[in-house]
C-alpha positions, 0 to 999 in steps of 0.5 A: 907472923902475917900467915897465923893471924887468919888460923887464929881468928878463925879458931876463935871466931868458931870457938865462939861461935861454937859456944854460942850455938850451944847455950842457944840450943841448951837454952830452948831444949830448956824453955820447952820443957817447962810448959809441956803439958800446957802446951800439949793440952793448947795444941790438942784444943786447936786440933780439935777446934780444927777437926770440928771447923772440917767436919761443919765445912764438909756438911755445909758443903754436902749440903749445899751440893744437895740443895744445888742439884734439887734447884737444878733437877738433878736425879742424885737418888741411889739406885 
């Protein structure tokens, strides 16, 4: 009796287990289909929002480093 007490519970614990990953898994394939297209347009926004904060940080950039280099006296013309 003692040696089919450990077979049982773990059949039951994995039976559980199994049924609870799989509502879990069905429930969150489920709540990501219901907002798609809101969600694609809020993460084409923030995309850009982030492209846009890049393109301003690397012409502030350049245009620090011209500005740097004319304080300092550096030649940076083009031959």
């Amino acid at each position: 009796m003692m040696d089919w007490i450990p077979v049982v519970f773990v059949t039951f614990k994995l039976l559980v287990l199994g049924t609870g990953m799989f509502f879990a898994v069905k429930w969150h394939y489920d709540q990501g289909k219901k907002g798609k297209e809101n969600e694609r347009r809020a993460v084409l926004r923030a995309g850009g929002k982030v492209a846009a904060v890049f393109v301003l940080s690397l012409l502030g950039l350049v245009v620090v480093t011209f500005a740097l280099a004319r304080i300092l006296g550096l030649d940076l013309s083009l031959p």
